[in-house]
C-alpha positions in Angstrom: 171.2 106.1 -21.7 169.4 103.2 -23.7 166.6 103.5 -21.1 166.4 107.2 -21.3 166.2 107.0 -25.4 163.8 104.3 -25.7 161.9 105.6 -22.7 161.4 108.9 -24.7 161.0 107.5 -28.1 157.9 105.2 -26.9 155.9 107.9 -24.5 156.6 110.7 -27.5 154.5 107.9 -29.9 152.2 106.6 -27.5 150.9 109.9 -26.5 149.8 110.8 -30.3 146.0 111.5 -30.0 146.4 110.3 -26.4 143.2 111.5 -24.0 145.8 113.5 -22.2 146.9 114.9 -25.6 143.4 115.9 -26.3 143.2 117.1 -22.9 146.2 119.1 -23.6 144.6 120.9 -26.7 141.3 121.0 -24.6 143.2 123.3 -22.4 145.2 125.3 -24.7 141.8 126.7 -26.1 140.2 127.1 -23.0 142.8 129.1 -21.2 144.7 130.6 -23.5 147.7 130.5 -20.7 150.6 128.0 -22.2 153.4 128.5 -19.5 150.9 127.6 -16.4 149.8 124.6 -18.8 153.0 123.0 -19.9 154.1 123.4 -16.3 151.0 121.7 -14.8 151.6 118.9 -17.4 154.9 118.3 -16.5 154.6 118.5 -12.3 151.7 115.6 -13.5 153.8 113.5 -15.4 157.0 113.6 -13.1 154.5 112.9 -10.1 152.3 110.0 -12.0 155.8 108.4 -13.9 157.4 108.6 -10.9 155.1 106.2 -9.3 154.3 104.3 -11.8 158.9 103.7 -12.4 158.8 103.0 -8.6 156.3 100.4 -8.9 158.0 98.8 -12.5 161.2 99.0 -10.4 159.5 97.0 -6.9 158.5 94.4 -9.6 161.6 93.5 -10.6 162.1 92.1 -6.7 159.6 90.0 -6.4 159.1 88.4 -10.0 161.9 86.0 -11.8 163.8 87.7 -14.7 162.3 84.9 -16.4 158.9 85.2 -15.6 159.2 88.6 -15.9 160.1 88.9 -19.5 156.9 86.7 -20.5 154.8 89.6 -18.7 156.7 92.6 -20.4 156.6 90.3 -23.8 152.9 90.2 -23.1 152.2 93.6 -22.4 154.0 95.1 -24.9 152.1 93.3 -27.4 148.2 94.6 -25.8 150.0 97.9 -25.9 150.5 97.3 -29.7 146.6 96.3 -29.9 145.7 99.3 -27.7 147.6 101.9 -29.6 144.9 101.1 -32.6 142.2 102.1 -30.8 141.9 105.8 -30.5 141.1 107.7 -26.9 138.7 110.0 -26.7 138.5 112.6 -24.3 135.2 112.5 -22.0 133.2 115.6 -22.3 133.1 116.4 -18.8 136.9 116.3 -18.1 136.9 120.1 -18.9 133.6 122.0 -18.2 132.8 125.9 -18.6 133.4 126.6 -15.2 136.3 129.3 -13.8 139.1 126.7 -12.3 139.1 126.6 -9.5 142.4 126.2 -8.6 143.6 128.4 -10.9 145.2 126.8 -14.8 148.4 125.3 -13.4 146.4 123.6 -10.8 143.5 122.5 -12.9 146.3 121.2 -15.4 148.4 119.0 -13.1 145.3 117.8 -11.5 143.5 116.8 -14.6 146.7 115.4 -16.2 147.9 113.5 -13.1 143.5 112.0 -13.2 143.9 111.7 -16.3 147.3 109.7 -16.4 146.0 106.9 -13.9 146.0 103.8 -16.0 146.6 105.1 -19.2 148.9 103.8 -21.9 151.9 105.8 -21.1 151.8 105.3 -17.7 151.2 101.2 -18.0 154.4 101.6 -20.7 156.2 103.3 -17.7 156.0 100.9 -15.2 156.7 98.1 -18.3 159.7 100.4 -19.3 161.1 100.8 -14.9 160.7 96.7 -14.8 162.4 96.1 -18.3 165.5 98.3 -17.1 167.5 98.8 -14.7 168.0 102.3 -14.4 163.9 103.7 -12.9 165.3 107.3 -12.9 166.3 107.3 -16.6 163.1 105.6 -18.0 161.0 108.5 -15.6 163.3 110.8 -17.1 162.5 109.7 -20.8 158.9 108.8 -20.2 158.8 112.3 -18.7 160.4 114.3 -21.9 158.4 112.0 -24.4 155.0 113.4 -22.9 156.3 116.7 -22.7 157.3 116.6 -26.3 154.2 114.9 -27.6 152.2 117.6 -25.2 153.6 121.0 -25.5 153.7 121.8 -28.6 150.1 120.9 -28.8 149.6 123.7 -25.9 151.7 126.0 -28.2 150.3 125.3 -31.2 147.0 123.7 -30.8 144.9 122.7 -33.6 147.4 123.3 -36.6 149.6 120.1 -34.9 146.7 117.7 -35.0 146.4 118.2 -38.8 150.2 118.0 -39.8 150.3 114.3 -38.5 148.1 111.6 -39.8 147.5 110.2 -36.2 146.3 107.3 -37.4 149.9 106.4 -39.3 150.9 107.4 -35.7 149.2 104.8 -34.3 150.3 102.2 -37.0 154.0 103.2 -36.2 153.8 102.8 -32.7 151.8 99.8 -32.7 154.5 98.2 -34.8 157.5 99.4 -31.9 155.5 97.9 -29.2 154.9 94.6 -31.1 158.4 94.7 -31.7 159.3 95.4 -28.2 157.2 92.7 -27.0 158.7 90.0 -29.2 162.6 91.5 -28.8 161.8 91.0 -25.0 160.9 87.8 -25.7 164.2 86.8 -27.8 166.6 88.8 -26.0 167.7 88.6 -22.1 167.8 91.4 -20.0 
C-alpha cells in the first residue's frame, strides 16, 4: 500500500504544469469532448506506466540492492533539479487539423508520445525498482496522472490559476530531494 500512496502522491506533484498537463488543457479547448479525453489519457498512462514499472521491476534483477539505491538516490535528486524547470508544450503537438483518429485516439496517442521520457514516466520506472510491488506503483503512478490531469480536462483554465505552479514545483522538488536522500539513508 506504501507503494501505491507514494506512487500517487509523487506523479499527482510531478505532473503540475507537466507538458502532458498542458497537453491536457490544450485538448480540453480544442475538443470540447472530456469523457473521450480523460479516457484517452488514462489507456496512455496505463500503457506508458506499465512499461516503464516493467522495466523499474527487470532492473531490480540485474543491479545489486546496493548499487541500486545510489542510482535511485541519484535520480531522485535530478528529478528535484528537473521539477524547477518548467515544460512547455511544443506548438505543433496539437495543430488545427480534424483528428484523425477521432479525440480518444488523438488523446492516447499524443499522451502515450508525449509520456516517453518524461518526468513521470522516469519517476515510474525509479518508483517499480525502489519497491517491490510493480503493479501497485503503476497503479498509483496511474491515479496521480489522472488526478493531476482530469480535472484540468474538466475544468481547464480556472485550475491553472487556483495553484501557484511554481510553489508546486518548489514542493515537489523538495519530496524528490528528500526521496533521494531517504533512499540513500534507509535500506530497502
Amino acid at each position: 500500500m506504501q507503494a501505491f500512496l507514494v506512487s500517487t502522491g509523487i506523479v499527482a506533484l510531478a505532473e503540475m504544469g507537466d507538458k502532458t498537463q498542458l497537453l491536457a488543457l490544450v485538448l480540453a479547448a480544442r475538443f470540447r469532448k472530456p469523457w473521450p479525453i480523460v479516457l484517452g489519457i488514462l489507456v496512455a498512462t496505463l500503457a506508458n506506466h506499465a512499461m516503464a514499472g516493467a522495466l523499474g521491476a527487470w532492473i531490480t534483477t540485474v543491479i545489486s540492492p546496493q548499487t541500486l539505491r545510489w542510482i535511485l538516490a541519484a535520480s531522485f535528486m535530478a528529478m528535484a533539479v528537473w521539477m524547477l524547470i518548467p515544460d512547455k508544450l511544443d506548438e505543433d503537438a496539437v495543430d488545427g487539423r480534424l483528428p484523425r483518429f477521432g479525440v480518444f485516439g488523438t488523446t492516447a496517442l499524443l499522451f502515450f508520445l508525449a509520456e516517453m521520457g518524461d518526468k513521470t514516466q522516469i519517476a515510474t520506472v525509479m518508483l517499480a525498482a525502489r519497491y517491490d510491488a510493480w503493479a501497485w506503483v503503476v497503479a498509483g503512478t496511474t491515479l496521480g496522472m489522472m488526478l493531476a490531469n482530469a480535472p484540468v480536462v474538466w475544468l481547464g483554465a480556472r485550475i491553472t490559476r487556483l495553484v501557484p505552479l511554481r510553489v508546486v514545483h518548489i514542493v515537489s522538488a523538495l519530496i524528490f530531494a528528500g526521496l533521494g536522500l531517504l533512499a540513500l539513508l534507509i535500506p530497502a
